[in-house]
C-alpha positions as CSV (number, residue, x, y, z in Angstrom):
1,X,89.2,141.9,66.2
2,X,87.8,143.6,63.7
3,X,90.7,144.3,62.0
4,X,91.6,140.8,61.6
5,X,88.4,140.4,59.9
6,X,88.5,142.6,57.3
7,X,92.0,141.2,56.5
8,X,91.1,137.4,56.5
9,X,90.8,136.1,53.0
10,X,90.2,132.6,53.8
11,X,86.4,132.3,52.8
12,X,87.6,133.7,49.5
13,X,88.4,131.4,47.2
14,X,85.3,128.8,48.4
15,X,82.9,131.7,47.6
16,X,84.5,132.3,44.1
17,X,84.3,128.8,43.0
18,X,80.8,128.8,44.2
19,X,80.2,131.9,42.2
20,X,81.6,129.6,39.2
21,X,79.8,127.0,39.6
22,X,76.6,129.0,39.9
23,X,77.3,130.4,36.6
24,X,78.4,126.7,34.9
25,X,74.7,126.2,36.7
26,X,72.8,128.7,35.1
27,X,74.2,128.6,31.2
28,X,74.0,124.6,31.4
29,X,70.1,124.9,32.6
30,X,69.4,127.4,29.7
31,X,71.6,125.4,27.2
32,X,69.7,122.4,28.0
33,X,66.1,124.0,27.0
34,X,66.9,124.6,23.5
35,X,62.9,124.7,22.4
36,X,62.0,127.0,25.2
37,X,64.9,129.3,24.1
38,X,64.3,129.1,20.2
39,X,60.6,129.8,20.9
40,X,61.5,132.6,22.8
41,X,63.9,133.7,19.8
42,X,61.3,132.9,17.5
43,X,58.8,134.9,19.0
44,X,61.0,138.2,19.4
45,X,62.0,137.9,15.7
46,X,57.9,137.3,14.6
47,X,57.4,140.2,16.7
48,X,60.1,142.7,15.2
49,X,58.9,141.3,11.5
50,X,55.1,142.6,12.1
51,X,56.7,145.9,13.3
52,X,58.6,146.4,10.5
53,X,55.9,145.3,8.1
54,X,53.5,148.0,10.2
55,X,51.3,145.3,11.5
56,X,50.3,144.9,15.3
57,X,53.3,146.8,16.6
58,X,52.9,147.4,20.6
């Protein structure tokens, strides 16, 4: 029985698209945010100016 379980592949393919899809999913939500992202940009690239200018670097 167990046998037959390890070599049953039927499940595959619905668990790969799902895998897909969750991906599609997760890029579409972060695509669609584009002002929470380029703040987020923003802020890293404010952040690694003051370093480099020697101000406030944590």
């Amino acid at each position: 029985m167990f046998k037959s379980l390890l070599t049953d592949e039927d499940g595959a393919q619905v668990v790969e698209y799902a895998l897909i899809i969750a991906v599609i999913s997760i890029a579409l939500v972060i695509a669609l945010q584009p002002g929470t992202l380029t703040a987020s940009i923003d802020a890293v690239l404010t952040r690694v100016a003051d370093c480099f200018a020697g101000n406030n670097c944590v």
